[in-house]
DRENPAKOL-347383 format. One line per field, with one value per residue (C-alpha): x, y, z; residue number from 1; residue in one letter. Coordinates in Angstrom, 3 decimals. Example, Ala and Ser with C-alpha at 12.3 -4.5 7.8 and 13.67 -1.06 7.14 Angstrom:
<pts>
px = c(12.300; 13.670)
py = c(-4.500; -1.060)
pz = c(7.800; 7.140)
seq = c(1; 2)
type = c(a; s)
</pts>
This chain:
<pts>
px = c(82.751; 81.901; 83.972; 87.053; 90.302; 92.740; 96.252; 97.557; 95.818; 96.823; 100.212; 100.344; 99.165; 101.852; 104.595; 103.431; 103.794; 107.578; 108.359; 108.213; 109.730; 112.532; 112.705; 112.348; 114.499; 114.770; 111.796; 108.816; 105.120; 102.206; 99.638; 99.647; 96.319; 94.581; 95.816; 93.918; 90.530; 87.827; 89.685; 92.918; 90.457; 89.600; 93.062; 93.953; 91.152; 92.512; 95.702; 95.005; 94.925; 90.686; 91.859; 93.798; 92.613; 90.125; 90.297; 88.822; 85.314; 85.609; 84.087; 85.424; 86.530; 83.571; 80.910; 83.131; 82.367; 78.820; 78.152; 81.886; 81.751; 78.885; 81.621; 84.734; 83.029; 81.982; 85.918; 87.182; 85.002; 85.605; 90.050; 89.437; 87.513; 89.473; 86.596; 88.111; 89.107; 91.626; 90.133; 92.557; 94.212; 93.784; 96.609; 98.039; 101.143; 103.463; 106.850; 109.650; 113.211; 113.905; 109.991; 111.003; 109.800; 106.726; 106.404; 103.147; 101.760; 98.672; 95.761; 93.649; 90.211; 89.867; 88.741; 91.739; 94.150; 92.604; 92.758; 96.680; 97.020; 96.181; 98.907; 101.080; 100.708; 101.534; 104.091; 105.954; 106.266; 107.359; 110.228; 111.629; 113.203; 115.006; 115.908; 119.142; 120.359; 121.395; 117.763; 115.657; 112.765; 109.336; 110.463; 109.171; 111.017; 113.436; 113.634; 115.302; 117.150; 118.548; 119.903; 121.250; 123.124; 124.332; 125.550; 127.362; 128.670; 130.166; 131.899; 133.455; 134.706; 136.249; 137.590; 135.508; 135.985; 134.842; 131.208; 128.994; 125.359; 123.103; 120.261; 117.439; 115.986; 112.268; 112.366; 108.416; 107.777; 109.732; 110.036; 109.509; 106.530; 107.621; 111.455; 109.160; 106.634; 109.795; 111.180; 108.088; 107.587; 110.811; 109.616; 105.347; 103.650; 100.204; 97.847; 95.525; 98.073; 99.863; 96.744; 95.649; 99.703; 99.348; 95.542; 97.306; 100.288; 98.086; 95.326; 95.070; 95.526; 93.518; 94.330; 92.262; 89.307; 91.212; 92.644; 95.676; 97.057; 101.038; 102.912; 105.667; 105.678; 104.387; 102.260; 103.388; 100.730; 99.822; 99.962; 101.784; 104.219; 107.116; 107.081; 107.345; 110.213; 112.064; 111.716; 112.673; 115.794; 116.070; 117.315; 118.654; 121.352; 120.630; 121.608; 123.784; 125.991; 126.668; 127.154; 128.678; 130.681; 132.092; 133.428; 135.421; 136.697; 140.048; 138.736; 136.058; 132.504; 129.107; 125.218; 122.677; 119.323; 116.239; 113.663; 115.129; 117.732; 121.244; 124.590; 127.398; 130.625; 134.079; 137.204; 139.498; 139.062; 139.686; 136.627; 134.583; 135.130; 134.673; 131.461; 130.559; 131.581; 129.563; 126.547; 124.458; 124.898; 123.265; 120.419; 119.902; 119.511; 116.524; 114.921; 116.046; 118.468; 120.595; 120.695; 124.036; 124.266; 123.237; 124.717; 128.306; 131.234; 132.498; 136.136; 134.556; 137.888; 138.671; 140.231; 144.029; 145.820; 144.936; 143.669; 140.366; 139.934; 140.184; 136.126; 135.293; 135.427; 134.699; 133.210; 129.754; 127.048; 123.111; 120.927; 117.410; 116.873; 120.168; 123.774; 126.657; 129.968; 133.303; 133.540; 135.592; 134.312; 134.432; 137.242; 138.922; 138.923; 136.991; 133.501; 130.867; 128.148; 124.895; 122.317; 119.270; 119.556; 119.266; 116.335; 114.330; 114.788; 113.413; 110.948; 109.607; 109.640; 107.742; 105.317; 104.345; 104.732; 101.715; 99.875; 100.483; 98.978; 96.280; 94.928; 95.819; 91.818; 91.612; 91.131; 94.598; 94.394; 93.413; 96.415; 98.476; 97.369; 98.204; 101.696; 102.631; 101.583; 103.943; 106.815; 106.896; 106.335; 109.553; 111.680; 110.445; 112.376; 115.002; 115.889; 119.367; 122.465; 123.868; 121.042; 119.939; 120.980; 119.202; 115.837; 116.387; 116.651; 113.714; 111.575; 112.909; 111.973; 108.505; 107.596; 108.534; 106.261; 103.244; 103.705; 104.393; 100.881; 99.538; 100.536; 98.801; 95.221; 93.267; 90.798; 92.929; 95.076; 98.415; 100.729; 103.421; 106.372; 105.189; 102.116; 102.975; 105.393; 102.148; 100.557; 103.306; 102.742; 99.852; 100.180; 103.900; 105.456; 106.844; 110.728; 112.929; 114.311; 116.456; 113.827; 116.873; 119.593; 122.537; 122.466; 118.801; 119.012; 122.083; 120.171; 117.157; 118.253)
py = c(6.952; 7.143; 7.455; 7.646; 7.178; 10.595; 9.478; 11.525; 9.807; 6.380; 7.784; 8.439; 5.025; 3.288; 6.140; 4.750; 0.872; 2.107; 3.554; 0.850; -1.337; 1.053; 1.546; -2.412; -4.187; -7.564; -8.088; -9.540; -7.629; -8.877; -6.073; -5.170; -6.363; -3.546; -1.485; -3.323; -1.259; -0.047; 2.791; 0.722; -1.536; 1.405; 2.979; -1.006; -0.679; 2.636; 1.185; -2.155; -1.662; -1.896; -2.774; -6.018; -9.529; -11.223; -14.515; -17.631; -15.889; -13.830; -10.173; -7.213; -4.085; -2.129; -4.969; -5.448; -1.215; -1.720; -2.666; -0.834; -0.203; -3.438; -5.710; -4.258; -4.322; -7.904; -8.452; -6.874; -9.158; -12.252; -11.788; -10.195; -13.521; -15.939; -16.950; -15.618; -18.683; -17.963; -18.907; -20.467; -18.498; -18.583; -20.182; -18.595; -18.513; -16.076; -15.917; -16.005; -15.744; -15.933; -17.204; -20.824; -21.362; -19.894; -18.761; -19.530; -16.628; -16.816; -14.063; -13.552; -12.478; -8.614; -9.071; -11.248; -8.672; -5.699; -7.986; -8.851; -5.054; -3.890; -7.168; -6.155; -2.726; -2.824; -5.832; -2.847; -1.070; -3.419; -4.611; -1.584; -1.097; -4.470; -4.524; -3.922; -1.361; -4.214; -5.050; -3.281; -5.441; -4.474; -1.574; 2.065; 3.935; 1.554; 1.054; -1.365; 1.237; 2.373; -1.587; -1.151; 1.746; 1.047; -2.104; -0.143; 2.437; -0.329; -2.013; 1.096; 1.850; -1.525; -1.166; -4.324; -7.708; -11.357; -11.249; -14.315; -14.526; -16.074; -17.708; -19.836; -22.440; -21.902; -19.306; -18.523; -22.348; -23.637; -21.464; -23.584; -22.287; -23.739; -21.811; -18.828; -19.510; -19.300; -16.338; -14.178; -15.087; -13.793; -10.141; -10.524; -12.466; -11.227; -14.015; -12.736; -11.944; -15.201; -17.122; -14.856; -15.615; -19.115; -19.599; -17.522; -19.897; -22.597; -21.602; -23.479; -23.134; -23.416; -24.276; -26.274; -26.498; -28.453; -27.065; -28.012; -27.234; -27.096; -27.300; -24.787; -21.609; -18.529; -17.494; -14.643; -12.135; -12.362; -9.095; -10.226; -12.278; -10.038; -9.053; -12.283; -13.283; -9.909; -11.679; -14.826; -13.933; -11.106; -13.377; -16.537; -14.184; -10.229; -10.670; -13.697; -11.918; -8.538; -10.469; -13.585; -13.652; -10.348; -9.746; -13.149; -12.385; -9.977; -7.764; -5.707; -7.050; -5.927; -7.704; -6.045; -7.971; -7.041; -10.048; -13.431; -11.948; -11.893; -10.182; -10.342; -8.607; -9.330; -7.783; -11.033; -14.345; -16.045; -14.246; -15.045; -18.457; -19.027; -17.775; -19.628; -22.966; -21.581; -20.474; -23.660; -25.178; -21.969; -22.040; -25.695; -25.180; -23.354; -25.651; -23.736; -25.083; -22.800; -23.910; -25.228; -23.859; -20.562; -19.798; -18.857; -16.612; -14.814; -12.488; -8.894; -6.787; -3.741; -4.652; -3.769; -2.632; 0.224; -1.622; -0.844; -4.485; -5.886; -5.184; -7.670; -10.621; -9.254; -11.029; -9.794; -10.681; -10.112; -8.650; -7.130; -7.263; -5.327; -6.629; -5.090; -4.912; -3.054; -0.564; 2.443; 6.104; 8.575; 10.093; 6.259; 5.429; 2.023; 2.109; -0.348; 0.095; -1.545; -2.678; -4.430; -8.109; -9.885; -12.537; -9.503; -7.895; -11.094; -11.681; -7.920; -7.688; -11.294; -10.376; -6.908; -8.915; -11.488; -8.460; -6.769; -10.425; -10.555; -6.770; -6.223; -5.580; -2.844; 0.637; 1.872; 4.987; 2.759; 0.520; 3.302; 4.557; 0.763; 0.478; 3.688; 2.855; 0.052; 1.335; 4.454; 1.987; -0.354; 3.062; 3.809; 0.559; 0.023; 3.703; 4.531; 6.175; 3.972; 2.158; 4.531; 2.785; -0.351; 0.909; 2.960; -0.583; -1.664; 1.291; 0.143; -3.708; -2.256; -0.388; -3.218; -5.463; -3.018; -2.917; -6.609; -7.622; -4.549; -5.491; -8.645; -8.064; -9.763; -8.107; -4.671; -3.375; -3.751; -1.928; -0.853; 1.115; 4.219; 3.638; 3.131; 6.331; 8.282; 6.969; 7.534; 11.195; 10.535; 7.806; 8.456; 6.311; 7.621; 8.381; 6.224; 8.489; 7.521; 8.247; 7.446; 9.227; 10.966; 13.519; 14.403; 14.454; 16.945; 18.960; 19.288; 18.961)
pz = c(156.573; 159.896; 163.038; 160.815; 162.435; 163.393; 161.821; 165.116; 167.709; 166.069; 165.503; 169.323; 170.149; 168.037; 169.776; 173.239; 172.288; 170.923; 173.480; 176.175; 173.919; 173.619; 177.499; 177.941; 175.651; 175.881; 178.066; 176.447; 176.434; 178.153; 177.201; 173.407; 172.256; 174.164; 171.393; 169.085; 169.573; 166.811; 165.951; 165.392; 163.410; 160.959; 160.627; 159.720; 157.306; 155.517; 155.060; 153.563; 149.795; 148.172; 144.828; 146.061; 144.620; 146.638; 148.971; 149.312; 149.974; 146.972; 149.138; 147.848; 150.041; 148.113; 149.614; 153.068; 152.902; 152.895; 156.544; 157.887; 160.963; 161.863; 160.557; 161.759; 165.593; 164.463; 163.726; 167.121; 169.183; 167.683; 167.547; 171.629; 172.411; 170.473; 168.495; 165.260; 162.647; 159.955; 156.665; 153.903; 151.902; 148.014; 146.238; 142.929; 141.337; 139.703; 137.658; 139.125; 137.949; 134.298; 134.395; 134.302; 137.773; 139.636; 143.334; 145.272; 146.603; 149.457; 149.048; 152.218; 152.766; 152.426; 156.282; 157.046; 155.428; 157.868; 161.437; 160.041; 159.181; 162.904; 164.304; 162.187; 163.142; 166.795; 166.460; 163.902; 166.502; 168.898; 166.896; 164.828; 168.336; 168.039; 164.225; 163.076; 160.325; 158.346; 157.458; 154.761; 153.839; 154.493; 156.908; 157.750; 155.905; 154.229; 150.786; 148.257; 146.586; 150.073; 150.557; 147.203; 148.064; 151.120; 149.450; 146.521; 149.640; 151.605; 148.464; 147.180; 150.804; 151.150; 147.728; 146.523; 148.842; 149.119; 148.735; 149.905; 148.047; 150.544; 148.591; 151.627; 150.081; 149.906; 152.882; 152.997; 152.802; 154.726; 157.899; 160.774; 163.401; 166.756; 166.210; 165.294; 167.877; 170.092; 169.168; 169.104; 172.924; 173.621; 172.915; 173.463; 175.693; 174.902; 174.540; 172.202; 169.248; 169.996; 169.085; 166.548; 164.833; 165.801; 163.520; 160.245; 160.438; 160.575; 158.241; 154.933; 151.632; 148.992; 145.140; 142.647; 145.236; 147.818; 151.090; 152.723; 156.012; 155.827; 159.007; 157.884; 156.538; 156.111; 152.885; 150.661; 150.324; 153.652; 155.266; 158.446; 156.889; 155.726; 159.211; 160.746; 158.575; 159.629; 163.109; 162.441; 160.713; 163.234; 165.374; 163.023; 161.181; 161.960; 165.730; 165.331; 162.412; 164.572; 168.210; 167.424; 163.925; 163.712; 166.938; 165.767; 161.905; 161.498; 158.937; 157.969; 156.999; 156.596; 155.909; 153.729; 153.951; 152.248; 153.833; 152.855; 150.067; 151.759; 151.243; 153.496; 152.136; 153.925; 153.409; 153.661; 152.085; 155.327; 157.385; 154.548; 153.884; 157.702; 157.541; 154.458; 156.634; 159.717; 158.013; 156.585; 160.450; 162.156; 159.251; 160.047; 163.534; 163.008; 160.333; 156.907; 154.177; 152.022; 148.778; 147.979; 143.886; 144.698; 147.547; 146.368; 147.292; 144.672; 144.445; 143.875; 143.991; 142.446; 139.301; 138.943; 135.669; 133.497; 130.759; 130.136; 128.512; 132.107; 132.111; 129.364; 131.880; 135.139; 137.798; 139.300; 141.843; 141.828; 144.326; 144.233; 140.675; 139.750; 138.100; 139.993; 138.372; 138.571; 135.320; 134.247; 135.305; 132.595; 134.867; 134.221; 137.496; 138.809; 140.154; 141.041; 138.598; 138.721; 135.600; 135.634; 135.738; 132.719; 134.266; 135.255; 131.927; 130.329; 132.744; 132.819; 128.688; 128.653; 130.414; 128.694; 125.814; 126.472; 127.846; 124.450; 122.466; 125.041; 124.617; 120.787; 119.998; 122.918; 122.024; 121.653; 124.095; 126.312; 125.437; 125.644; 128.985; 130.812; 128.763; 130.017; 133.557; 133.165; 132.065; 134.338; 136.896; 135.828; 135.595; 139.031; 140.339; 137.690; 137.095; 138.971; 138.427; 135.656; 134.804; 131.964; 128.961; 130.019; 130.718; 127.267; 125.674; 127.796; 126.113; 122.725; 122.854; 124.572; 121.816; 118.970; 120.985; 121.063; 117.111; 116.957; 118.543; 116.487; 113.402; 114.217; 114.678; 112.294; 109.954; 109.886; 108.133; 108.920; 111.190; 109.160; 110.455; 108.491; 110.092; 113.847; 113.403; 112.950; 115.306; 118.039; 117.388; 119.346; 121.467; 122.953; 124.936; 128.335; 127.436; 130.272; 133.290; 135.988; 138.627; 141.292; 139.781; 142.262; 139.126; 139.667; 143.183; 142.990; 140.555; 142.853; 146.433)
seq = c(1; 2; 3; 4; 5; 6; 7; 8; 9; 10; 11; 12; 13; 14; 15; 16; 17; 18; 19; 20; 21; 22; 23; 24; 25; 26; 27; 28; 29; 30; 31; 32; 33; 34; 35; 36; 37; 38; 39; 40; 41; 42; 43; 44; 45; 46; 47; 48; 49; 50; 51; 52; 53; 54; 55; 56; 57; 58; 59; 60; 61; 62; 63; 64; 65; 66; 67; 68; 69; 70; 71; 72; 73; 74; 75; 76; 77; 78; 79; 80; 81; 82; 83; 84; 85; 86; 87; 88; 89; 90; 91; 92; 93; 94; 95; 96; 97; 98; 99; 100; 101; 102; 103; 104; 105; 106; 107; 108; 109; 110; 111; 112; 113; 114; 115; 116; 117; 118; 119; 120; 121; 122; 123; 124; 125; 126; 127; 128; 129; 130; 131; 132; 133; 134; 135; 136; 137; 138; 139; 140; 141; 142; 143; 144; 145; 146; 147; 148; 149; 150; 151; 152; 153; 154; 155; 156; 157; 158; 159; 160; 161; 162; 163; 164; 165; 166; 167; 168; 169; 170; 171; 172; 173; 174; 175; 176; 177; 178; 179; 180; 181; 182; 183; 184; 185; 186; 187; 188; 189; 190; 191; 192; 193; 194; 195; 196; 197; 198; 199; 200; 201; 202; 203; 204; 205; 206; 207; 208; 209; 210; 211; 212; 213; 214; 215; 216; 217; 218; 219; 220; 221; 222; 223; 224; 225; 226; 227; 228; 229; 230; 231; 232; 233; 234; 235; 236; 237; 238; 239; 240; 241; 242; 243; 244; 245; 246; 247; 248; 249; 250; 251; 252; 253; 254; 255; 256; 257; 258; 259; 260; 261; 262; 263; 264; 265; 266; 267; 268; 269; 270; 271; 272; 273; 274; 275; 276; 277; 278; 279; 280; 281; 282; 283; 284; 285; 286; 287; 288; 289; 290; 291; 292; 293; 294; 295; 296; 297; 298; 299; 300; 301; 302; 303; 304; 305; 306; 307; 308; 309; 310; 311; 312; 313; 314; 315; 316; 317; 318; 319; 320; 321; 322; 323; 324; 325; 326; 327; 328; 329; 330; 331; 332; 333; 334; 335; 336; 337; 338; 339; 340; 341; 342; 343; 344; 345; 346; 347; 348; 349; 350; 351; 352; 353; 354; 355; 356; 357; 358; 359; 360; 361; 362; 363; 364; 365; 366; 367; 368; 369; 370; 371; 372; 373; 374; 375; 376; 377; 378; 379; 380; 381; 382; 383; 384; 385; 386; 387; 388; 389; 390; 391; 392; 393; 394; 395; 396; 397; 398; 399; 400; 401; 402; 403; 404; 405; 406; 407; 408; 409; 410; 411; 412; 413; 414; 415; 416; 417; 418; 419; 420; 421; 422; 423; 424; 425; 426; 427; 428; 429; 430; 431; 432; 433; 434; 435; 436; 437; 438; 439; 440; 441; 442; 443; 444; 445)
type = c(x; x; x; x; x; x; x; x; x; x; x; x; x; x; x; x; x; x; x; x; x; x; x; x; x; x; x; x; x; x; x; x; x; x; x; x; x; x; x; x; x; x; x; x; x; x; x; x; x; x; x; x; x; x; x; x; x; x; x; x; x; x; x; x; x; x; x; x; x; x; x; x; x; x; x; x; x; x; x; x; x; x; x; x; x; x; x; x; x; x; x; x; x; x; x; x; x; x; x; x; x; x; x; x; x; x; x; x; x; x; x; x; x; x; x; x; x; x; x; x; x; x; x; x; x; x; x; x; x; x; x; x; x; x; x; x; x; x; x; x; x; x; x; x; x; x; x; x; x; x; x; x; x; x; x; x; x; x; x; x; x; x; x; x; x; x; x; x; x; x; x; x; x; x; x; x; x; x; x; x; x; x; x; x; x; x; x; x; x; x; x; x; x; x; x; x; x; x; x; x; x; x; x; x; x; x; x; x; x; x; x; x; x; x; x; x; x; x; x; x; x; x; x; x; x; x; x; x; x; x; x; x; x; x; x; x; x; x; x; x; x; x; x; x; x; x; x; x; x; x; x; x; x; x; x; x; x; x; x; x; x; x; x; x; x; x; x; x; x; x; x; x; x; x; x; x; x; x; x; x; x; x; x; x; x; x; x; x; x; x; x; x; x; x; x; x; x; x; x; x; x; x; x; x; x; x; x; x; x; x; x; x; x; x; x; x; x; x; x; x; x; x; x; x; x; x; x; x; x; x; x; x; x; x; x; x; x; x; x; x; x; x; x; x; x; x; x; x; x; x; x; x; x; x; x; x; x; x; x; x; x; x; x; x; x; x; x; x; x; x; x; x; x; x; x; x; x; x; x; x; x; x; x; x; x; x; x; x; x; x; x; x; x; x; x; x; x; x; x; x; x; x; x; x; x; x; x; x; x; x; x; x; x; x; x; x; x; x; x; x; x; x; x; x; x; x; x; x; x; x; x; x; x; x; x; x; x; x; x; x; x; x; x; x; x)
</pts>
């Protein structure tokens, strides 16, 4: 490709934007879209993913590659002259949960995803100036498994405490665009990314050939939308929680958010329950509901006694995907311990399950080759320090699945235990590893 992009010379552009934001906080930018340039265009272009599913207008990245550099100058003149229109996104849904309910997710063009790359890029750097530490999601840098641990960290600290599960009803769908619209022009001014913003939040959507234009909402999949909903509850909760609500409660209390999944742990029942009161008022302000089942507080102390019995009926909280509970250490004292949730286990095993039904007839190396894929991709999440029997177990009901749907094809012979034993020799299955053990990380600083 032509012209490409030097990382360092973007990387310097993006350091320059930071930096004023750093040495102006609080005062909103007038001048970012100059930023936005051909270059900025193509480094937008490297970074959006070519093997994504396509929008509404069903072009590839290999046939957007075709004509590069015509189309992405074609791009840059129509979002500088505000002729650039939004198309719809593509509607699709996936599981979500235990799988009894789906979540709509929005897939824009391939060109749509590079123009919301290059936003998103120079908002990014804008607003990591702003964010607080309490926020994970969708960050440079920042990771679920660092939330997680920070999480763990602060409970084990504390010594365990009143922990309040915030659960937003429909976040993505509901997030209201004149509060956001709002906020955003509290920190940039710039007309041209305003209007650009202000056409994605009020492009369509299309599902079952029909287009609808909400007026809430963000779609996920959208490139720019994890970003603005670290904005938008930048400043509902993030800001709110660390100014205003903790300079007010007695004892200790920390937030761990990761997007629109919420934790607040408080070391008193009283702060806690204050908050709890508080809390649906300041999301209602702002045009979001919490939902009133699952948001819950829940008595997460260390356990007392010696008994190691006490564990059988513990109580325990969810976040990201993971179980966290108080246990006994080999050493017997009480930790925090975390396992994969039991409606992600479900959900994870269902689907390799119908994936297993659907591809029985495939050549079995190539069979092999995607299982494996998947399950070193599930330990890559789910393995941490803990965690190791579960994804073990995982492995197990994988494997009985693959033999399951093998033992199933019709016209063959059948896949008999004997049988599949032989032909694991060949066709192994990845063993499960605790990609984010502390014990591996000791072992290999």
């Amino acid at each position: 490709m032509t012209g490409t992009p030097n990382p360092e010379t973007i990387s310097t552009r993006l350091h320059r934007i930071a930096t004023l934001a750093r040495e102006m906080p609080g005062v909103a930018l007038r001048t970012l879209a100059q930023y936005i340039d051909i270059a900025c265009l193509r480094e937008a272009y490297r970074r959006t993913r070519k093997d994504g599913a396509v929008g509404v207008d069903q072009q590839t990245a290999e046939q957007y590659a075709d004509d590069l550099e015509g189309n992405l100058q074609s791009l840059l003149d129509r979002a500088k002259a505000g002729t650039y229109s939004a198309p719809p996104v593509r509607r699709v849904h996936i599981p979500k949960g235990d799988g009894s309910q789906v979540r709509p997710i929005g897939i824009p063009t391939f060109e749509d995803k590079i123009l919301q790359r290059a936003v998103t890029m120079v908002l990014e750097a804008v607003y990591e100036q702003d964010f607080l530490d309490c926020s994970y999601g969708f960050r440079p840098g920042r990771s679920a498994h660092q939330a997680l641990e920070v999480l763990r960290e602060g409970l084990m600290t504390m010594g365990g405490g009143w922990v309040l599960e915030v659960d937003i009803r429909s976040f993505f769908d509901t997030l209201d665009h004149g509060q956001l619209r709002v906020i955003l022009r509290e920190r940039v001014q710039d007309g041209v990314l305003l209007r650009l913003i202000g056409k994605w939040l009020h492009a369509g959507v299309m599902e079952e050939g029909g287009v609808t234009y909400p007026d809430s909402g963000t779609p996920q999949g959208g490139v720019i939308s994890p970003l603005l909903a670290n904005i938008f509850l930048h400043e509902v909760l993030d800001t709110w929680f660390e100014n205003e609500v903790k300079p007010r409660l007695r004892g200790r209390v920390f937030l761990v958010r990761y997007a629109d999944d919420v934790t607040a742990v408080f070391s008193q029942e009283e702060d806690a329950r204050r908050v709890w009161a508080v809390l649906p008022k300041r999301f209602t302000r702002y045009g979001l509901t919490l939902h009133p089942e699952k948001t819950r507080l829940i008595a997460f102390r260390r356990p007392s006694g010696t008994d190691r019995d006490v564990t059988a009926t513990p109580t325990s909280f969810d976040m990201l995907g993971f179980t966290h509970f108080w246990t006994r250490s080999l050493r017997g004292s009480w930790v925090i311990k975390r396992k994969t949730a039991r409606d992600r286990f479900s959900r994870a095993l269902r689907a390799i399950a119908q994936w297993c039904q659907q591809h029985r007839h495939a050549p079995l190396s190539w069979q092999h080759a995607v299982l494996s894929r998947k399950l070193r991709g599930h330990y890559s999440y789910y393995g941490i320090t803990g965690n190791s029997a579960v994804i073990t177990r995982f492995r197990y009901e994988v494997r009985n699945r693959w033999r399951k749907w093998l033992n199933r094809r019709g016209g063959r012979s059948p896949m008999s235990w004997p049988h599949f034993h032989r032909l694991e020799e060949r066709y192994q299955l990845p063993a499960a590893i605790a990609v984010h053990s502390s014990y591996r990380r000791a072992a290999n600083p």
